[in-house]
gemmi code that builds the backbone of each chain (N, CA, C; Angstrom):
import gemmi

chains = {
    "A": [
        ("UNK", (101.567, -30.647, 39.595), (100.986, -31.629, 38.671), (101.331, -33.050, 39.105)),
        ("UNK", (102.844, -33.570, 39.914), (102.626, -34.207, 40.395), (101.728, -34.989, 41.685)),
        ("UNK", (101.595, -33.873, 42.459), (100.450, -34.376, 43.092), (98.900, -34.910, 42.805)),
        ("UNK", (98.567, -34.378, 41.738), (97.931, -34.009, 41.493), (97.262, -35.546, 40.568)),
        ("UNK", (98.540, -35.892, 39.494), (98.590, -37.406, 38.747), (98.546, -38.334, 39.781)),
        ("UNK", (99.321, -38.306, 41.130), (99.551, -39.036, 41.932), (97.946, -39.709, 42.562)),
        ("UNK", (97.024, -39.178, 43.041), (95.876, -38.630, 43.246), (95.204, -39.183, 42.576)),
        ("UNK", (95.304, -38.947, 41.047), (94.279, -39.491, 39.992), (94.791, -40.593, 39.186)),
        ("UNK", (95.562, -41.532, 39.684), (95.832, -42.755, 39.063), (95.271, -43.654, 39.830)),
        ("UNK", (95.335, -43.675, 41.039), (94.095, -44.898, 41.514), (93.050, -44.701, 40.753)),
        ("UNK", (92.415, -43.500, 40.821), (91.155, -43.080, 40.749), (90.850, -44.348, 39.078)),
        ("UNK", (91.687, -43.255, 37.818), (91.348, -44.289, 36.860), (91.657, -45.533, 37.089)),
        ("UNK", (92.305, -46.108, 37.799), (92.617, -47.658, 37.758), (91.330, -48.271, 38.462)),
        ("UNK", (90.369, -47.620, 39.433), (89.525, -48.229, 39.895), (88.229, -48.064, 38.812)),
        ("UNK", (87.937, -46.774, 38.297), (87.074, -46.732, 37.395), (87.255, -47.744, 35.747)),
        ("UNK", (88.717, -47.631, 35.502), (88.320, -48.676, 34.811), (88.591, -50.114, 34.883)),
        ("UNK", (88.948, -50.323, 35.924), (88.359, -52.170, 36.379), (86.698, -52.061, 36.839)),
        ("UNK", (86.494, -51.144, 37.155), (84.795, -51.470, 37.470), (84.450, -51.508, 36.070)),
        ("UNK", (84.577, -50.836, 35.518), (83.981, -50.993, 33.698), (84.179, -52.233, 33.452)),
        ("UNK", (85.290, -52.838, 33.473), (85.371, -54.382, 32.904), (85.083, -55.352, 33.607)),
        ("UNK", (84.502, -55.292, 35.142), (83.903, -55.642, 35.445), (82.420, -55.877, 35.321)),
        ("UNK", (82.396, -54.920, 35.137), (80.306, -54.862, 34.415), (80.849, -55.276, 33.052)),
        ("UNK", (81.446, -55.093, 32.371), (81.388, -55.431, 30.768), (81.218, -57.240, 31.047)),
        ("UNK", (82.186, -57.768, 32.086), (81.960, -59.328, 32.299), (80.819, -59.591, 32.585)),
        ("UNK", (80.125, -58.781, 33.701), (78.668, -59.045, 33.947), (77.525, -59.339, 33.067)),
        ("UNK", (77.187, -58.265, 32.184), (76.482, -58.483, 31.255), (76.745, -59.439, 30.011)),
        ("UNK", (78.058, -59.725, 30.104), (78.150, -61.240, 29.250), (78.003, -62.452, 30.070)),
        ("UNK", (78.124, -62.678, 31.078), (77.180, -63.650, 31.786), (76.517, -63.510, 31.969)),
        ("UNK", (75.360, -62.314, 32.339), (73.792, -62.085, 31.880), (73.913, -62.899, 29.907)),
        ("UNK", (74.932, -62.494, 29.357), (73.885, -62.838, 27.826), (73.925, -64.592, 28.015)),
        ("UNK", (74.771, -64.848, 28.820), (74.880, -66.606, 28.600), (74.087, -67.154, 29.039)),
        ("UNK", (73.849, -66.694, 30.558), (73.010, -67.400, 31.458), (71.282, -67.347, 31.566)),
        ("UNK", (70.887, -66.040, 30.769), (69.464, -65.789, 31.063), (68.737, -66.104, 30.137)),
        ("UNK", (67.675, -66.807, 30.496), (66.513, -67.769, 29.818), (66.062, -66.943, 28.489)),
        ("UNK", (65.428, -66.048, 28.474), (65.251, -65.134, 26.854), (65.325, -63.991, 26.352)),
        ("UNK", (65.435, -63.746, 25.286), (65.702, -62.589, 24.379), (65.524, -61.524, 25.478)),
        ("UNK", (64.652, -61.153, 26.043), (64.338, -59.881, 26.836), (64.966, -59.895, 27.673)),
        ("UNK", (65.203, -60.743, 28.560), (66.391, -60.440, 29.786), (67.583, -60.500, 29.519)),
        ("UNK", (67.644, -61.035, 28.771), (69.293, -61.370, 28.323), (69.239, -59.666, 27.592)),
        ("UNK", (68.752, -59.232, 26.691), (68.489, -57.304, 26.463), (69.147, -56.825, 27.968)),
        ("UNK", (67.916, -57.066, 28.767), (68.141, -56.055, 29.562), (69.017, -56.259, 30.396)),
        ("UNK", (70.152, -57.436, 30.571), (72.070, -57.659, 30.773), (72.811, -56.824, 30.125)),
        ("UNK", (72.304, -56.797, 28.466), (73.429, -56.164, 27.685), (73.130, -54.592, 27.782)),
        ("UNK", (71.621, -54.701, 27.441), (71.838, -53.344, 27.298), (72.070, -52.217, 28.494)),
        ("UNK", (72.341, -52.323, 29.963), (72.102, -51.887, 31.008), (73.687, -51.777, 31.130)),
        ("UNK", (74.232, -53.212, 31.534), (75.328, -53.083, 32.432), (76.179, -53.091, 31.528)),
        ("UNK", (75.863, -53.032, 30.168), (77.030, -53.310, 29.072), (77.526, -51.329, 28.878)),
        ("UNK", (76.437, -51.132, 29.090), (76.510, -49.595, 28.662), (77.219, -48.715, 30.013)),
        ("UNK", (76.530, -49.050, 31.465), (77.506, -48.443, 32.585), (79.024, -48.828, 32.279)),
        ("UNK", (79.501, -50.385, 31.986), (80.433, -50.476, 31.856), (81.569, -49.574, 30.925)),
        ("UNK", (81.021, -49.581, 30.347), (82.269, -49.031, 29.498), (82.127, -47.396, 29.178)),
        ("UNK", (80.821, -46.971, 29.806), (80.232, -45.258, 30.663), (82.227, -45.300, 31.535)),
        ("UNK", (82.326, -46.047, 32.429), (83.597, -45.921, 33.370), (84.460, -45.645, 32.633)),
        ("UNK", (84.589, -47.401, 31.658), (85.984, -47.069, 30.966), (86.274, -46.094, 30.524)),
        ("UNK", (85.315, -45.839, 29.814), (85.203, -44.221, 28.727), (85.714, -43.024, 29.545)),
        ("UNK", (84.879, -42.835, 31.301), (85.496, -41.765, 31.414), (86.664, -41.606, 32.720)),
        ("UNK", (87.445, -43.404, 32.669), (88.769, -43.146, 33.061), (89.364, -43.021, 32.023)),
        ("UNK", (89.241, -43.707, 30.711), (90.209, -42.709, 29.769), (90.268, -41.146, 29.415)),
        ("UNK", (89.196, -40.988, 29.775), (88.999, -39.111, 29.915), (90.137, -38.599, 30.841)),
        ("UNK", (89.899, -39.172, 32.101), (90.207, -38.284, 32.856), (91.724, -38.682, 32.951)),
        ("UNK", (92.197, -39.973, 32.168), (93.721, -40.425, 31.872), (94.457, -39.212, 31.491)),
        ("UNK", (93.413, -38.835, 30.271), (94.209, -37.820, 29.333), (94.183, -36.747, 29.322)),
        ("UNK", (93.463, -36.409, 30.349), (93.392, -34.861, 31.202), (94.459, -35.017, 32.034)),
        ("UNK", (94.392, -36.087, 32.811), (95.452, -35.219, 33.908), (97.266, -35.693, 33.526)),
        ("UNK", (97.281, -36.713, 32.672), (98.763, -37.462, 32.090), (99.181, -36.739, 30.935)),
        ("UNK", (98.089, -36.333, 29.918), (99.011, -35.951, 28.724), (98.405, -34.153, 28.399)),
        ("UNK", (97.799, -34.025, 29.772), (97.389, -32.244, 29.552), (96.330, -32.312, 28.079)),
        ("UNK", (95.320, -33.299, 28.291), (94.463, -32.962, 26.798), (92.743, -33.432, 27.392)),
        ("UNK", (91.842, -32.506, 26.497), (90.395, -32.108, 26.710), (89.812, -33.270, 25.599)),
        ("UNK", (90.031, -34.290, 25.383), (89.952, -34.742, 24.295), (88.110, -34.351, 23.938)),
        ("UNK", (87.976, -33.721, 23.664), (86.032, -33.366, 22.356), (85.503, -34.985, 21.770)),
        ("UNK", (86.971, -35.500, 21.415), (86.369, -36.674, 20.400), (85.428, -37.688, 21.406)),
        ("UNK", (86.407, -38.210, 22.505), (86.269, -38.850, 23.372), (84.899, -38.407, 24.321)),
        ("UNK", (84.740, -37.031, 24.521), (83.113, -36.354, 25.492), (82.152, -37.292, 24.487)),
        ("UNK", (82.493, -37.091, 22.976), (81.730, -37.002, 22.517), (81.142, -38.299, 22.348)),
        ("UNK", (82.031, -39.645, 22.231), (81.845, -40.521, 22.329), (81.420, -41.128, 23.256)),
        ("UNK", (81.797, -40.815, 24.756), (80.582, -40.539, 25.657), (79.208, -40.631, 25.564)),
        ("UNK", (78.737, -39.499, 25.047), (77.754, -39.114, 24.932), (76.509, -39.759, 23.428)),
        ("UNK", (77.634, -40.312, 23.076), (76.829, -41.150, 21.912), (76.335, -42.216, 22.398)),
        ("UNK", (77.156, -43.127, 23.239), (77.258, -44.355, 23.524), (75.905, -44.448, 24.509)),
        ("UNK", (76.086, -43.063, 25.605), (74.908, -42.815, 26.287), (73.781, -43.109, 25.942)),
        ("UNK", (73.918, -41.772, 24.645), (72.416, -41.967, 24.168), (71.869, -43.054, 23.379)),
        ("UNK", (73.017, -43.779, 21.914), (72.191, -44.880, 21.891), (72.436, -45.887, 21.993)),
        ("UNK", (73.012, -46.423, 22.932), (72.554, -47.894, 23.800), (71.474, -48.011, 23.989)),
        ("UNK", (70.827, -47.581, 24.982), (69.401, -47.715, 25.234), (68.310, -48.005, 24.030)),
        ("UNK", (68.595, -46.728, 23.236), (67.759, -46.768, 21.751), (67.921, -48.234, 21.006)),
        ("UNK", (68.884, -48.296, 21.356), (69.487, -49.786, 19.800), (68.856, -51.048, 20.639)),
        ("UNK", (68.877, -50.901, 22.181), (68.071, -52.114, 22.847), (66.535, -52.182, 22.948)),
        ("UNK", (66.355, -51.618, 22.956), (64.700, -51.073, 22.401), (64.320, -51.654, 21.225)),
        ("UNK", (64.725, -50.652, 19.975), (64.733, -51.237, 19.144), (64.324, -52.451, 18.586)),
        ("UNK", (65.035, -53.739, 19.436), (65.682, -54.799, 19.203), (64.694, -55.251, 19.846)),
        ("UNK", (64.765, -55.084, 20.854), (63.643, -56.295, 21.854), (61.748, -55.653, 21.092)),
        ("UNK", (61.661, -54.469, 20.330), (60.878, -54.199, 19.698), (60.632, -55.400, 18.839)),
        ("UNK", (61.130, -55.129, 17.778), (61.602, -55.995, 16.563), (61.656, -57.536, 17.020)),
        ("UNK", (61.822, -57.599, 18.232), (62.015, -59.119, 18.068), (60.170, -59.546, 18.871)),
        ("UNK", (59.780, -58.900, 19.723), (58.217, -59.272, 20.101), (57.653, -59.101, 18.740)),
        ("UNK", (57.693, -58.115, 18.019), (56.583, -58.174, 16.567), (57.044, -59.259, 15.983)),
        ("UNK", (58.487, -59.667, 15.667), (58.390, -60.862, 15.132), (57.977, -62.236, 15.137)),
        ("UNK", (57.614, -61.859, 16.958), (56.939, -63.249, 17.779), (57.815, -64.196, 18.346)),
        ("UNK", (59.369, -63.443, 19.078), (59.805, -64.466, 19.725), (59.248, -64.839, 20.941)),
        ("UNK", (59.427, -66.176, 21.597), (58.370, -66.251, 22.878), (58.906, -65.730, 23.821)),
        ("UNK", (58.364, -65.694, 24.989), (59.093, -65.530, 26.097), (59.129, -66.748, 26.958)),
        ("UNK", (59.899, -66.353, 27.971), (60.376, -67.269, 28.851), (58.684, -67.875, 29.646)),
        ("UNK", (58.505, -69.107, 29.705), (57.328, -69.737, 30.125), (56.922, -69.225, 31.433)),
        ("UNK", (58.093, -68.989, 32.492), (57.598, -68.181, 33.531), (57.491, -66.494, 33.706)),
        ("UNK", (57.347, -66.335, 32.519), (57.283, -64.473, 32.969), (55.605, -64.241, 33.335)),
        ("UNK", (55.498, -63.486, 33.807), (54.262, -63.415, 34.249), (53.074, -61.966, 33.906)),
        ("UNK", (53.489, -61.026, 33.251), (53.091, -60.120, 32.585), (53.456, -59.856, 30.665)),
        ("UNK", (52.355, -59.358, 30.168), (52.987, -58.908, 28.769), (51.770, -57.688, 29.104)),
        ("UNK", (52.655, -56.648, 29.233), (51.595, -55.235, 29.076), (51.528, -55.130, 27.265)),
        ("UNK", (52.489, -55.409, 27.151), (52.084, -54.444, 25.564), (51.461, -55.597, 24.192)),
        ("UNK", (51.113, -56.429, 24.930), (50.445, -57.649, 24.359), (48.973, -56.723, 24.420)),
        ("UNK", (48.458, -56.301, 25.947), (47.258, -55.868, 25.611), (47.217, -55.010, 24.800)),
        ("UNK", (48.181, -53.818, 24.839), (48.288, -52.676, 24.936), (48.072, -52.542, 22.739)),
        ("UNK", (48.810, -53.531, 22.261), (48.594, -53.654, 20.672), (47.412, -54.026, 20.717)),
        ("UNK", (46.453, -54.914, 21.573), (44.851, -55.646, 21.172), (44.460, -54.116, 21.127)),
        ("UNK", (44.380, -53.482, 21.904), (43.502, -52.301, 22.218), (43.527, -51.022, 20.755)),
        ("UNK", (45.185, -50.971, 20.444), (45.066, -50.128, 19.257), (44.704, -50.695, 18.102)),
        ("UNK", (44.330, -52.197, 18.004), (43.919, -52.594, 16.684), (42.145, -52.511, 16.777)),
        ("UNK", (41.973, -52.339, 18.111), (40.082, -52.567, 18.313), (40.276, -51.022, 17.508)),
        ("UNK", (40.993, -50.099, 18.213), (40.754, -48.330, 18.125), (40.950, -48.377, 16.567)),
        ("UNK", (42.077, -48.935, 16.173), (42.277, -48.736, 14.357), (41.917, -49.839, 13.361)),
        ("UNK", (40.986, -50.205, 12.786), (40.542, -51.982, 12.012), (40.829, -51.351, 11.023)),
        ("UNK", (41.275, -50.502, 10.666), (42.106, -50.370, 8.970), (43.773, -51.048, 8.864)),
        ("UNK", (44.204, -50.993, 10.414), (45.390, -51.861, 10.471), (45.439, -52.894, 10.436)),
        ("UNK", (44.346, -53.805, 10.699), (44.883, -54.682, 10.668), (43.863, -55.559, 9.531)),
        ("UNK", (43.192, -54.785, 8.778), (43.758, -55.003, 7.077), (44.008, -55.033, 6.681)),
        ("UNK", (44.958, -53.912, 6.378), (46.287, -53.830, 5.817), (47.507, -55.104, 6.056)),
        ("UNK", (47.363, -55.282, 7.044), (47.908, -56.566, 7.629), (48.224, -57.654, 7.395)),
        ("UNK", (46.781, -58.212, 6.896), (46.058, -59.190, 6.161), (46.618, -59.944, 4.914)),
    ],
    "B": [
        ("UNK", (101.157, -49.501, 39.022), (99.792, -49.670, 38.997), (98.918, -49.955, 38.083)),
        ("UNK", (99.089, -48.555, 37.597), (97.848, -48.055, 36.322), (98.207, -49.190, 35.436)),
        ("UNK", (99.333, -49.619, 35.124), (99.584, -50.641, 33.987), (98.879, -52.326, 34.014)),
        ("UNK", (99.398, -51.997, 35.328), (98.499, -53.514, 36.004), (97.260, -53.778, 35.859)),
        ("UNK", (96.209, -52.493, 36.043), (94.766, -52.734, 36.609), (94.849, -52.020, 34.364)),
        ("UNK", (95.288, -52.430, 33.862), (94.872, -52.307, 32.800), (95.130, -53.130, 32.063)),
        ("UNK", (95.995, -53.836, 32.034), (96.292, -55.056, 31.775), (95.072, -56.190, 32.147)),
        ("UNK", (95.119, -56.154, 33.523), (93.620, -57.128, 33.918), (92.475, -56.816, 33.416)),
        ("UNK", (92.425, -55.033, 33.214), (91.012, -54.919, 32.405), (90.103, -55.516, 30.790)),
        ("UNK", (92.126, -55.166, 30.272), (92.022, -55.646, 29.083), (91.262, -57.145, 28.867)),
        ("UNK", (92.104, -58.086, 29.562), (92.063, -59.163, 29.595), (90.181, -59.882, 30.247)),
        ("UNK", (89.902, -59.294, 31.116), (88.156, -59.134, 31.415), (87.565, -59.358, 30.143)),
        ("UNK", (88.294, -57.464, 29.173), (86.824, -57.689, 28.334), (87.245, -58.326, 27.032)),
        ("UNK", (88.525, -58.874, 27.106), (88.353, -59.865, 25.889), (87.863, -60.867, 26.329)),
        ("UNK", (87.748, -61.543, 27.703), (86.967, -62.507, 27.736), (85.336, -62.515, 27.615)),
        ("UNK", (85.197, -61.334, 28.146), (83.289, -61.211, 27.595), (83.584, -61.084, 26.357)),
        ("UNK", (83.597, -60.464, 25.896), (83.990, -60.472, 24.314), (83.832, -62.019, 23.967)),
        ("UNK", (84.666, -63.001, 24.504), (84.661, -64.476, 23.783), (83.262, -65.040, 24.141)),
        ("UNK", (82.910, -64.447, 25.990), (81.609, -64.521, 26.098), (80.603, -64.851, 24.933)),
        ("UNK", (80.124, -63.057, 24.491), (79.504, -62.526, 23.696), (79.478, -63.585, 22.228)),
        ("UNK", (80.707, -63.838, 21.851), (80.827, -64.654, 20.416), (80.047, -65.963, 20.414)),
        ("UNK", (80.002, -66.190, 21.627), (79.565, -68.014, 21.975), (77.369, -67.202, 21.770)),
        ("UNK", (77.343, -66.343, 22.179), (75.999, -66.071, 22.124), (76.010, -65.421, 20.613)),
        ("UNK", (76.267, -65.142, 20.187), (76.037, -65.182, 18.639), (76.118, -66.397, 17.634)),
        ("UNK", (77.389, -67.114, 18.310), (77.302, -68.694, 17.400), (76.012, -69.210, 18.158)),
        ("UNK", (75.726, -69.356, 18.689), (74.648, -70.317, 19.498), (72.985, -69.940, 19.114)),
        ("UNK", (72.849, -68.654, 19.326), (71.382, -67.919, 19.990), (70.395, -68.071, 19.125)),
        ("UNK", (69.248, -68.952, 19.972), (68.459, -69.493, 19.386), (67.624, -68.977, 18.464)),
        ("UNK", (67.503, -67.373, 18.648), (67.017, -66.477, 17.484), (67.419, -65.342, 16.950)),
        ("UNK", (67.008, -64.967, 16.101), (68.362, -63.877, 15.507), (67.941, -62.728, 16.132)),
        ("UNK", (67.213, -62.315, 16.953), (67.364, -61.251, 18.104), (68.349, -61.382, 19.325)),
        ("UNK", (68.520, -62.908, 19.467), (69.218, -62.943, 20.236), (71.152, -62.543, 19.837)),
        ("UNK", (71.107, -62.928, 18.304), (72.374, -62.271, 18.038), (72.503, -60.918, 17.973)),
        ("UNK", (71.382, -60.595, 17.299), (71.865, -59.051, 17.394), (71.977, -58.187, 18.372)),
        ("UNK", (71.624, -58.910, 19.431), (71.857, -57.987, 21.251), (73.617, -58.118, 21.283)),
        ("UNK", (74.033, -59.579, 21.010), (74.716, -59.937, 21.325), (76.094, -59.222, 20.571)),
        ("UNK", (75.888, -58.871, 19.166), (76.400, -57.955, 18.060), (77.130, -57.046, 19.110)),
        ("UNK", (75.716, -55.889, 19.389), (75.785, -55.287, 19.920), (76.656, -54.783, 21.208)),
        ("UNK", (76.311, -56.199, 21.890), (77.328, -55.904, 23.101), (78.568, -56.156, 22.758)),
        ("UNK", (79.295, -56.990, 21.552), (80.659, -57.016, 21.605), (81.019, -55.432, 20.725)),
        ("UNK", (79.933, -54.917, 20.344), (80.305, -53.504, 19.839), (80.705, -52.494, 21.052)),
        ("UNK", (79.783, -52.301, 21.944), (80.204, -52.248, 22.975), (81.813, -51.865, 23.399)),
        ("UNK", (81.855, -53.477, 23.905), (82.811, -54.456, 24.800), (84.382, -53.756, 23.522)),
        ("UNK", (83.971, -53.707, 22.532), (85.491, -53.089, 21.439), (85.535, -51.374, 21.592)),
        ("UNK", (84.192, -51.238, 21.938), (85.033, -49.330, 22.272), (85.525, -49.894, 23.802)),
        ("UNK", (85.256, -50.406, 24.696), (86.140, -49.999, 25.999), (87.661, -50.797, 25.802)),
        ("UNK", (87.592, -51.664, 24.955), (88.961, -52.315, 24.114), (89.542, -51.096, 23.962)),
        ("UNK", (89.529, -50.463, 23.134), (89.909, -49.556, 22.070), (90.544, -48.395, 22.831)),
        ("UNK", (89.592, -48.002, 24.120), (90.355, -46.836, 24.993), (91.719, -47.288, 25.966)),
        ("UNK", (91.267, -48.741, 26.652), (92.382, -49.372, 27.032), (93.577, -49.340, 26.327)),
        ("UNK", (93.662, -49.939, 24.954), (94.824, -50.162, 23.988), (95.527, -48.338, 24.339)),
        ("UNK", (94.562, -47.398, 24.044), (94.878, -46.165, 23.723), (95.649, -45.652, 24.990)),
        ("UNK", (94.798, -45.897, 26.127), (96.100, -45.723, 27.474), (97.168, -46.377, 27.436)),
        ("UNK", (97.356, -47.983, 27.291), (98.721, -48.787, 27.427), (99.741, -47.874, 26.566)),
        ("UNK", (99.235, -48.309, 25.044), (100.210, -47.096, 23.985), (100.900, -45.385, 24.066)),
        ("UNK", (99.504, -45.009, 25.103), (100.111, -43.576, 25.425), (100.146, -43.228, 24.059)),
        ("UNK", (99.061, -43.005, 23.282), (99.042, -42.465, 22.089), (97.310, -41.868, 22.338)),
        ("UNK", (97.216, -40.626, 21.324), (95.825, -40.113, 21.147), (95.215, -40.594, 19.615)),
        ("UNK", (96.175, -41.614, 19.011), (95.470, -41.870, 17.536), (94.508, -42.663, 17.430)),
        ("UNK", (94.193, -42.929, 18.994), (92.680, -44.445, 18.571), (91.490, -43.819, 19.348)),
        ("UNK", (91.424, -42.857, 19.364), (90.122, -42.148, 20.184), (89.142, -41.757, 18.892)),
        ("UNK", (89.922, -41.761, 17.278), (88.556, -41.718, 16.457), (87.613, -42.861, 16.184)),
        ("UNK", (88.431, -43.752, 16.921), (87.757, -45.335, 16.725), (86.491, -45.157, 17.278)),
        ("UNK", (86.869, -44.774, 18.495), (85.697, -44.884, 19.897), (84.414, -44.316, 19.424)),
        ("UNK", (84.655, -43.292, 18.357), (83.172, -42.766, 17.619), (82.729, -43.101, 16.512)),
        ("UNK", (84.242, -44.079, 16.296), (83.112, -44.848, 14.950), (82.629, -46.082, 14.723)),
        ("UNK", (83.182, -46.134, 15.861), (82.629, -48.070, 16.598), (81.528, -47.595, 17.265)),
        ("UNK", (81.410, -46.891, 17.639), (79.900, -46.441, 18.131), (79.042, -46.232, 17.226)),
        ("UNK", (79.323, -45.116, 16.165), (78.093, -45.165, 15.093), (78.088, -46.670, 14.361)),
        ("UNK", (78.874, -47.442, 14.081), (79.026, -48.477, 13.660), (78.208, -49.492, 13.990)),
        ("UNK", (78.008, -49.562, 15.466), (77.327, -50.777, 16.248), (76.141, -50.235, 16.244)),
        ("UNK", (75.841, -48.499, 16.261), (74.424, -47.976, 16.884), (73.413, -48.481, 15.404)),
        ("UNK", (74.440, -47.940, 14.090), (73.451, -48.244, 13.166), (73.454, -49.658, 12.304)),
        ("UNK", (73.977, -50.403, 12.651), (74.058, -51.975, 12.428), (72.632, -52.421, 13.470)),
        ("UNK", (72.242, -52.196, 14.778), (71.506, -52.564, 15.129), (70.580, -51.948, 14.822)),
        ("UNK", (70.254, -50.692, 14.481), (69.131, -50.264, 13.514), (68.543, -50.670, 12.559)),
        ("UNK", (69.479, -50.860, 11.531), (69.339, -51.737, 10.285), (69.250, -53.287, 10.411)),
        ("UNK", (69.484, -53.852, 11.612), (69.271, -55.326, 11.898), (67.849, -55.122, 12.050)),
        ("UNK", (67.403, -54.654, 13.322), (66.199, -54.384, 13.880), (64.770, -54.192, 13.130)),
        ("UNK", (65.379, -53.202, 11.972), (63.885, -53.061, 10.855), (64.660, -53.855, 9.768)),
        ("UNK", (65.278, -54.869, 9.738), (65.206, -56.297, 8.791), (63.928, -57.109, 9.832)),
        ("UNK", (64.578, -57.355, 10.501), (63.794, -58.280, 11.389), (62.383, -58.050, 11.258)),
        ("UNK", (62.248, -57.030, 11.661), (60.663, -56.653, 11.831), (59.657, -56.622, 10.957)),
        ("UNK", (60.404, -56.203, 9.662), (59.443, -56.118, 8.284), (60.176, -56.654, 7.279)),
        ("UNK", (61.443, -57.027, 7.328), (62.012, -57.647, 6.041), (62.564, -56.196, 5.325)),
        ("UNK", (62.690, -55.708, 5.257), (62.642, -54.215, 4.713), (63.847, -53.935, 5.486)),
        ("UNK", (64.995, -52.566, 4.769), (66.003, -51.931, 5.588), (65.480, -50.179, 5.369)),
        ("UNK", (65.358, -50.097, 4.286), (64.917, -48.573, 3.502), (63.664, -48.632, 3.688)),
        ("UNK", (62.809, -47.849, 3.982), (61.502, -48.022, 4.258), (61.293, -46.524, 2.977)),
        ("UNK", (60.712, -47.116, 2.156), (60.316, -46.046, 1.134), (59.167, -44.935, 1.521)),
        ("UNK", (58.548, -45.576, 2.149), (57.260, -44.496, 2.268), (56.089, -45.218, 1.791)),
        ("UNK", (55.855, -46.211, 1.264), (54.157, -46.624, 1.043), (53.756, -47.535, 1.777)),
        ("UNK", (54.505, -47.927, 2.788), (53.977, -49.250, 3.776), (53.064, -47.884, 4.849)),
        ("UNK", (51.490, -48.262, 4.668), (50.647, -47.631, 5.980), (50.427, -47.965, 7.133)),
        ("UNK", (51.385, -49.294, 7.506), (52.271, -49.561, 9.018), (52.688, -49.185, 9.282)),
        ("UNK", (52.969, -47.933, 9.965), (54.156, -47.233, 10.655), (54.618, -47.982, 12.036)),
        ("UNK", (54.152, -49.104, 12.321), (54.308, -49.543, 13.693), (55.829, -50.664, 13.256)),
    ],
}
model = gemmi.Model(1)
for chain_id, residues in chains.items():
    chain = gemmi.Chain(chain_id)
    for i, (resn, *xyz) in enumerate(residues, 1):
        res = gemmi.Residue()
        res.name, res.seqid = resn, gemmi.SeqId(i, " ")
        for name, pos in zip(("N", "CA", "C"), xyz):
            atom = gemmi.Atom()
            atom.name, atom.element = name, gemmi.Element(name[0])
            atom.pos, atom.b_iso = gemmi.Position(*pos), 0.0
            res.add_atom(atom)
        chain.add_residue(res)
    model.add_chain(chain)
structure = gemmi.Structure()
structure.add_model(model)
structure.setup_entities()
């Protein structure tokens, strides 16, 4: 077992400085980038690998240092996995319907057409609307 | 080692963390805070596992899942404020969008 800890303490020490490394990243993505949507896709990307690491050098801390499987911790994992992504979505959803602008140089809006087209297909929506 | 490169880690993400706060006092629209919410929700579970290695204790690993549901459904409930003014969506709005 000593060999064994010996072995796997770099290991977590490198996995979790890369985590807090991306965790810094994507907060200078939120400072530095021109609007709502990119500055999203800082947080929600590298904010989430980041701390994906931390999360599973503390896993593997407490597997190989204190002999434990921690469930709570997989599990938290696996939450964080799944909704990060969802909660950034969400958000950058919620914030185009509300009509924030975008940055003057972006150069596509697909789903700008993509709503004209389902309101031609549905005109009861956007009565309701009204 | 391990104490070292955790120590510096710590110290990283409290600074995004202070990052993050300056984009919530600031952000020019309230989407832009609530990303920002978000990421210091984040940025406090990889807090939270750090603290839990330095201490050499297993009592802060229930945090890590409830700072997660915490942040996941705060931005939920931010998200459909924003969008419709509404948090509970009863059932008679024929917008589902």
């Amino acid at each position: 077992m000593e060999t064994v800890q010996t072995i796997a303490e770099p290991v977590i020490a490198i996995l979790i400085l890369i985590g807090a490394i991306l965790g810094a990243l994507s907060a200078f993505g939120l400072i530095r980038l021109p609007d709502v949507y990119l500055r999203a896709h800082a947080a929600t990307k590298s904010a989430t690998l980041g701390v994906l690491c931390v999360l599973g050098g503390g896993f593997l801390y407490f597997v190989f240092f204190e002999r434990l499987i921690s469930a709570k911790m997989l599990l938290g994992i696996v939450f964080v996995f799944i909704t990060a992504p969802v909660a950034g979505h969400l958000i950058e959803r919620a914030a185009y319907m509300s009509g924030v602008p975008m940055w003057q140089k972006s150069v596509r809006d697909d789903l700008k057409m993509a709503i004209a087209e389902e309101r031609k297909s549905r005109p009861q929506t956007e009565k309701s609307q009204a | 080692m391990l104490d070292v490169a955790l120590y510096i880690s710590l110290l990283i993400l409290s600074l995004a963390t202070l990052t993050c706060l300056f984009r919530v006092i600031k952000g020019p629209s309230m989407p832009d805070r609530v990303v920002a919410l978000d990421t210091i929700g984040i940025n406090l579970i990889g807090i939270v596992t750090i603290l839990s290695i330095i201490y050499r204790t297993q009592a802060y690993l229930e945090l890590i899942l409830l700072i997660g549901i915490l942040a996941f459904l705060s931005t939920v409930a931010f998200s459909k404020f924003i969008q419709r003014g509404v948090v509970v969506d009863h059932g008679d709005s024929t917008d589902d969008r």
